[in-house]
NUZARO-398204 format. One record per residue (C-alpha): residue number from 1; residue in one letter; y, x, z. Coordinates in steps of 0.5 Angstrom, whole numbers. Layout:
BEGIN
nr->NUM | rest->A | y->Y | x->X | z->Z
...
This chain:
BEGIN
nr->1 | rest->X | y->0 | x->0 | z->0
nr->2 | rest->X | y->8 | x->3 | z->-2
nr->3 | rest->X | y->11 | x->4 | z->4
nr->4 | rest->X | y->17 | x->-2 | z->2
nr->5 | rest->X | y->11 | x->-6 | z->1
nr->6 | rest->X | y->9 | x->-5 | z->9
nr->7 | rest->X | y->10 | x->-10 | z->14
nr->8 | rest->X | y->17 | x->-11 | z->17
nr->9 | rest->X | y->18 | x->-9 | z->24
nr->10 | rest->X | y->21 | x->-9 | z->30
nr->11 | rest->X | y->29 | x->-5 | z->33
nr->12 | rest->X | y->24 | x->-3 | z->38
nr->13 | rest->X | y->18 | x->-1 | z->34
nr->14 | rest->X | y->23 | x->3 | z->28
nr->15 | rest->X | y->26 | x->7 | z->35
nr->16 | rest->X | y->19 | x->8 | z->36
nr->17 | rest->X | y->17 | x->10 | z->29
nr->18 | rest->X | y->23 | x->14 | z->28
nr->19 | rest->X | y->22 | x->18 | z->35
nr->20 | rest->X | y->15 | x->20 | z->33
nr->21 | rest->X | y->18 | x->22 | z->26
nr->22 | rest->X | y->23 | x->26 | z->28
nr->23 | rest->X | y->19 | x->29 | z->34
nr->24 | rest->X | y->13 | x->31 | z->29
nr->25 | rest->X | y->18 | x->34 | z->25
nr->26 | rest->X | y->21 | x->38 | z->30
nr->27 | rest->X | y->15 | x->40 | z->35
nr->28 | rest->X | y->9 | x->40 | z->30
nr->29 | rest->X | y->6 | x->35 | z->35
nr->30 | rest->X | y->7 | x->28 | z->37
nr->31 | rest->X | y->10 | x->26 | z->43
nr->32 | rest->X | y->7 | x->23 | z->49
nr->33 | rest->X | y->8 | x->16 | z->52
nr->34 | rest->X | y->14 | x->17 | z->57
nr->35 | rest->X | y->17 | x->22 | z->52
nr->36 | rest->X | y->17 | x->15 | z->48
nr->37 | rest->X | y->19 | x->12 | z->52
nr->38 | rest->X | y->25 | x->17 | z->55
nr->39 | rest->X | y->27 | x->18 | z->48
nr->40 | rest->X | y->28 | x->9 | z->47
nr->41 | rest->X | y->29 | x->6 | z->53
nr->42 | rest->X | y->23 | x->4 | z->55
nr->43 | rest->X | y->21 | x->5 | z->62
nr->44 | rest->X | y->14 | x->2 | z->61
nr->45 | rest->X | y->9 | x->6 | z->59
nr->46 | rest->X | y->5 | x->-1 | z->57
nr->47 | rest->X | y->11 | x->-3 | z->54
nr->48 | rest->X | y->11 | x->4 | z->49
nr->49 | rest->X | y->2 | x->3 | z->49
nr->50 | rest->X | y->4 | x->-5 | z->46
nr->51 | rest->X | y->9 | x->-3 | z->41
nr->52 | rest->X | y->5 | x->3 | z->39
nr->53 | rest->X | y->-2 | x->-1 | z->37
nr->54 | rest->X | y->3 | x->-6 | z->33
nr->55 | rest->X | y->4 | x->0 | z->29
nr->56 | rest->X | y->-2 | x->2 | z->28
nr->57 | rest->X | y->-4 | x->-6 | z->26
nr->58 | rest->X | y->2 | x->-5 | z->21
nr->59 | rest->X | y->-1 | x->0 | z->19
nr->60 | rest->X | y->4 | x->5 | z->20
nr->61 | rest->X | y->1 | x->10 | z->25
nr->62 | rest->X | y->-6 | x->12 | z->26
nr->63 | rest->X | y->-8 | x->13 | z->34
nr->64 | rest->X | y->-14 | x->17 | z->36
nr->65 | rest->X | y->-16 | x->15 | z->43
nr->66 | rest->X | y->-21 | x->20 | z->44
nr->67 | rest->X | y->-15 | x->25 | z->43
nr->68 | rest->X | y->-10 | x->27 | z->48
nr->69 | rest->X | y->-2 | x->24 | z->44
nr->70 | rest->X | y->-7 | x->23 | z->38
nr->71 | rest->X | y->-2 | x->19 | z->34
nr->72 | rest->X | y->-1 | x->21 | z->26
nr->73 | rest->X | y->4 | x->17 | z->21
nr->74 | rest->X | y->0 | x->14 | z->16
nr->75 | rest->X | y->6 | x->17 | z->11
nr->76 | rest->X | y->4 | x->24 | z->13
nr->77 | rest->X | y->-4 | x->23 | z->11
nr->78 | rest->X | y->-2 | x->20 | z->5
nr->79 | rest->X | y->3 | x->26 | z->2
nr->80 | rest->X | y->-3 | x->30 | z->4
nr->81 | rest->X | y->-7 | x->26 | z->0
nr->82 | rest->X | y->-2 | x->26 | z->-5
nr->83 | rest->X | y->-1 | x->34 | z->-5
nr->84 | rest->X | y->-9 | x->35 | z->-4
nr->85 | rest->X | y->-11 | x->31 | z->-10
nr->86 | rest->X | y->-4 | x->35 | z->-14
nr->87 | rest->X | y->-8 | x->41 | z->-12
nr->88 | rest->X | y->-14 | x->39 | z->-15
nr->89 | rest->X | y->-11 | x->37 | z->-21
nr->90 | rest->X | y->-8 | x->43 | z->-22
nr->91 | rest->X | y->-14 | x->47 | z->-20
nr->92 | rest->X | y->-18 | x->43 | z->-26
nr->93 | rest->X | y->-13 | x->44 | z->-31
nr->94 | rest->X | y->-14 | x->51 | z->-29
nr->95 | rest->X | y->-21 | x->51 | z->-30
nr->96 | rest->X | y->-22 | x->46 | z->-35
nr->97 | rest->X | y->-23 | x->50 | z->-44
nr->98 | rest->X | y->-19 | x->49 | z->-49
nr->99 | rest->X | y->-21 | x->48 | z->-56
nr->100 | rest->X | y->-18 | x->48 | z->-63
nr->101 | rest->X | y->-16 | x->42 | z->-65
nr->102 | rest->X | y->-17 | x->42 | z->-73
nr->103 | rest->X | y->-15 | x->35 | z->-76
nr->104 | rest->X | y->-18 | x->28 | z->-77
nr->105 | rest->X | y->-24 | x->26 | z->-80
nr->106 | rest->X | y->-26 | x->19 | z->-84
nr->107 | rest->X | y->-31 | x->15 | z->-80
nr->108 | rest->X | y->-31 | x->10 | z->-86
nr->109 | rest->X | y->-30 | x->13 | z->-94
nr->110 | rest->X | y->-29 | x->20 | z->-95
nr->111 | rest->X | y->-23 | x->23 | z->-93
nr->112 | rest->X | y->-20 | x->28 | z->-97
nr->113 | rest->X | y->-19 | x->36 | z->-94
nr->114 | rest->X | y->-15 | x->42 | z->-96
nr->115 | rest->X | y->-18 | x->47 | z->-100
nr->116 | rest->X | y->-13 | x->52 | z->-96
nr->117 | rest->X | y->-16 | x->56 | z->-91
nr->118 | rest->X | y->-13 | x->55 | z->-85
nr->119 | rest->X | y->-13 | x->60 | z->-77
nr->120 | rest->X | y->-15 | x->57 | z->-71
nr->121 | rest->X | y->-10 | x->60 | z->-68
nr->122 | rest->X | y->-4 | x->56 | z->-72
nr->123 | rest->X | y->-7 | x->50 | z->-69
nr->124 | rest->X | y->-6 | x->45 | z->-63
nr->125 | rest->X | y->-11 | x->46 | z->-57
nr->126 | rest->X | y->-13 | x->40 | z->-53
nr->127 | rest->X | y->-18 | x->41 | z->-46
nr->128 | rest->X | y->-24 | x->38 | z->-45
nr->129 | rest->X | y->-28 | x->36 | z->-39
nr->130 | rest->X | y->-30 | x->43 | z->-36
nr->131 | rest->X | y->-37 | x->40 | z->-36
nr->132 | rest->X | y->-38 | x->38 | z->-44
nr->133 | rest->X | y->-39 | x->45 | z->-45
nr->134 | rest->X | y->-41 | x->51 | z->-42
nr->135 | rest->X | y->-39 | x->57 | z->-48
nr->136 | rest->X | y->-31 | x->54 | z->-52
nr->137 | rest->X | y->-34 | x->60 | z->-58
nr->138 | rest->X | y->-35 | x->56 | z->-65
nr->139 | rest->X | y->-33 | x->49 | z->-61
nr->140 | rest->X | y->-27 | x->45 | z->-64
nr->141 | rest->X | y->-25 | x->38 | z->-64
nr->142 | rest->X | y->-23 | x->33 | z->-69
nr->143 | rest->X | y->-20 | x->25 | z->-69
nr->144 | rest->X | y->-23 | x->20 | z->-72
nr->145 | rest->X | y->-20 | x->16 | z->-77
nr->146 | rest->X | y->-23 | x->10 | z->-78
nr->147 | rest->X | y->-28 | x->5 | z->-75
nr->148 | rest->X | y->-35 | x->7 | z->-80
nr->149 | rest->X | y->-38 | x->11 | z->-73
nr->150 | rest->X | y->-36 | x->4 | z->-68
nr->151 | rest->X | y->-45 | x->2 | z->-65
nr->152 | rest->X | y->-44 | x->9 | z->-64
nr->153 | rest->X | y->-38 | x->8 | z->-59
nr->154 | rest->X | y->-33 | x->11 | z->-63
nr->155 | rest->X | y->-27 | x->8 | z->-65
nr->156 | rest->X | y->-21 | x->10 | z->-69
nr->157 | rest->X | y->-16 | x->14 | z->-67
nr->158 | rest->X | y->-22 | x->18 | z->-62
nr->159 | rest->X | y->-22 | x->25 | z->-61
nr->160 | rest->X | y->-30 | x->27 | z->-63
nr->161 | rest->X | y->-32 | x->35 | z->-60
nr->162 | rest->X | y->-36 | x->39 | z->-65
nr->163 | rest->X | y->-41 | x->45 | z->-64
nr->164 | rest->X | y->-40 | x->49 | z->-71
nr->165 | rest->X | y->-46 | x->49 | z->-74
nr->166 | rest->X | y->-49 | x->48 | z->-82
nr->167 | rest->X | y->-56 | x->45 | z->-81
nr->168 | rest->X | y->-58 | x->39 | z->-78
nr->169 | rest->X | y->-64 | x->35 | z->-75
nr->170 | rest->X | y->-64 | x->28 | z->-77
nr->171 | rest->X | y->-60 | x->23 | z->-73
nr->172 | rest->X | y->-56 | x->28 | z->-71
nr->173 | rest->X | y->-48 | x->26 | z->-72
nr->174 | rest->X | y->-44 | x->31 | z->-77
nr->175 | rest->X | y->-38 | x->32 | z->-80
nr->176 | rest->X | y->-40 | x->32 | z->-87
nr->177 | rest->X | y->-36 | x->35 | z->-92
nr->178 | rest->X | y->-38 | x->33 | z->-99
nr->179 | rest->X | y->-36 | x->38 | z->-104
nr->180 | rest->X | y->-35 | x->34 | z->-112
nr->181 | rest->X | y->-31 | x->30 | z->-108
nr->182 | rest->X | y->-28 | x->36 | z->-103
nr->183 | rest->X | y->-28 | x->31 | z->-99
nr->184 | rest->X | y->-30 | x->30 | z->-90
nr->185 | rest->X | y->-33 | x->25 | z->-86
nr->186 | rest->X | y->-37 | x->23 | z->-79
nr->187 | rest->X | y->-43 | x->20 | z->-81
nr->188 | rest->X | y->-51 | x->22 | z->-78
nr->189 | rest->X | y->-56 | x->26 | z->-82
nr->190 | rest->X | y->-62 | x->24 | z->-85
nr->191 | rest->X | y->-66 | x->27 | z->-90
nr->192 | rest->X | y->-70 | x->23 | z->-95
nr->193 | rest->X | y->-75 | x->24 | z->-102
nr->194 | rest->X | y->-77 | x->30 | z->-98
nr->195 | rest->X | y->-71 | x->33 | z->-98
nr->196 | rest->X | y->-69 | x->31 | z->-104
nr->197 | rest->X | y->-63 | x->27 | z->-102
nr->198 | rest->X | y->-59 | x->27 | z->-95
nr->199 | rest->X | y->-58 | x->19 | z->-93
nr->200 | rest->X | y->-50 | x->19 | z->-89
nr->201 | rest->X | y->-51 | x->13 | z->-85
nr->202 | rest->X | y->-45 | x->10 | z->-82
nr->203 | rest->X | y->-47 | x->6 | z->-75
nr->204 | rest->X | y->-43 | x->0 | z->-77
nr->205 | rest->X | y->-46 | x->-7 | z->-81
nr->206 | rest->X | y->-41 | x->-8 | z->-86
nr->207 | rest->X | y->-41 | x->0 | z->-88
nr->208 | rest->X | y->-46 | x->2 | z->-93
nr->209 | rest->X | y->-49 | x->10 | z->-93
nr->210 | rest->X | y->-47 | x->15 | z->-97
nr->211 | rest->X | y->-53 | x->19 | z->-101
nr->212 | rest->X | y->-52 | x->26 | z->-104
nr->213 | rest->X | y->-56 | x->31 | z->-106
nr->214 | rest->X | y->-56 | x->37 | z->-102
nr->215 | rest->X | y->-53 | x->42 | z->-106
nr->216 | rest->X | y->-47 | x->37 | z->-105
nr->217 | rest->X | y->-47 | x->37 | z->-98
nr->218 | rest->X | y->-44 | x->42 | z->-93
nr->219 | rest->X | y->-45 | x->41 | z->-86
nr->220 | rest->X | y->-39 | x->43 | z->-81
nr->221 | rest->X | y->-41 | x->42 | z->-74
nr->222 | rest->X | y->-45 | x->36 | z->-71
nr->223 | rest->X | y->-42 | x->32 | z->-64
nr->224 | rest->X | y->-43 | x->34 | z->-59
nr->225 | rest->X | y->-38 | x->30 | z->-55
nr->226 | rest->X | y->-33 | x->24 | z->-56
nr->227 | rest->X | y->-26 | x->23 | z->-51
nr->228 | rest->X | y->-25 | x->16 | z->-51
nr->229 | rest->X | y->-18 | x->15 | z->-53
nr->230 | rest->X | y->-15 | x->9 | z->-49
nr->231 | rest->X | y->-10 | x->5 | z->-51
C-alpha cells in the first residue's frame, strides 16, 4: 500500500510516528515507551503502548514483543526492500549476456535481406536472460516480422534468439535463407524425398509450406529462444 493510501491518523498518533522517526534517524534506535511519552506529553506508559498498537493496526510500525524497544517503521523495511530489489536489478543487469541483434526476419512469406556483409559490432545489442544460454559465442537474435510461427507462440514483433549453425534436424526451427529468392525466413526444418526437398513448414493453418531443393537453402541458425514482447 502507498504511503498516501494509508490509514488516516490521529495528533497523537502523528506525534508519536514523528517522534520515533525523528529519534531513528538521530540515534539509529528506537526510542522507549517513556521516552514516547516525554517527547508528546504522555504520561501514561499505557496510553503510549494503546497509540503504538493503533499504529501497527494502521499498518505504519511493526512491533516486536520479544525484542527490547522493537519497534520499526513500516516505511523503513519498504525502502529497504526497495534499495535491496534495486541491488538485485542492478547486479543481473550486470551478470546478464548481450547478443547482436541482426534485424528482423519474416514469419510469413520470405523477407528479403542485404547482399551486403555486415560486422556485429556495427549493430545494437540486447540482454538476454542469464540462464537462456551459458556461452553468447555464434549467438545472436532477430525480430520477427510476421504471424507464420503464431502455434509455436510466437507473434509479430517477438524477438527470437538463434545459436549460428547450418545443419538442421527435423522439427528444428530455423532461419532460412533461400538463396533464388535471396530472401529470409522463420520456419521449422523437415526433410523429404530422401533428402531430395526440404519442407519449410510454418505453424499456422492458414499458411502453406514452403518447399525448396536443398542447394537453394541456406541455413542460418536454429531458435534456441523466444523474448515474448509485451504490449
Amino acid at each position: 500500500m502507498a504511503m498516501s493510501e494509508m490509514p488516516p491518523l490521529s495528533t497523537k498518533q502523528q506525534s508519536i510516528l514523528d517522534m520515533i522517526r525523528s529519534f531513528l534517524g538521530e540515534h539509529g534506535y528506537p526510542p522507549s515507551y517513556r521516552q514516547i511519552g516525554d517527547a508528546v506529553g504522555i504520561s501514561s506508559t499505557s496510553v503510549v503502548s494503546y497509540n503504538l498498537k493503533a499504529l501497527q493496526k494502521k499498518g505504519y510500525i511493526i512491533q516486536s514483543p520479544d525484542v527490547s524497544r522493537g519497534l520499526r517503521l513500516v516505511e523503513d523495511d519498504a525502502e529497504i526492500q526497495e534499495a535491496a530489489f534495486e541491488a538485485r536489478q542492478v547486479v543481473q543487469a550486470a551478470s546478464a549476456p548481450t547478443i547482436p541483434m541482426l534485424g528482423v526476419i519474416a514469419a510469413g512469406q520470405p523477407l528479403p535481406i542485404p547482399d551486403s556483409d555486415f560486422s556485429q559490432a556495427d549493430c545494437d545489442q540486447i540482454t538476454i536472460p542469464p540462464d537462456m544460454v551459458r556461452d553468447t559465442e555464434g549467438i545472436y537474435a532477430l525480430q520477427v516480422r510476421g504471424t507464420s510461427m503464431i502455434d509455436d507462440l510466437i507473434n509479430d514483433g517477438d524477438i527470437v534468439v538463434l545459436k549460428y549453425q547450418q545443419d538442421a534436424q527435423n522439427g528444428d526451427m530455423i532461419a532460412a535463407w533461400i538463396k533464388d529468392e535471396k530472401a529470409t525466413t522463420l520456419k521449422r526444418f523437415y526433410w523429404e524425398e530422401n533428402r531430395t526437398r526440404v519442407r519449410l513448414q510454418p505453424a499456422n493453418p492458414l499458411m502453406e509450406p514452403i518447399f525448396v531443393h536443398p542447394r537453394d537453402l541456406e541455413i542460418q541458425g536454429r531458435v534456441i529462444g523466444v523474448i515474448r514482447i509485451l504490449d
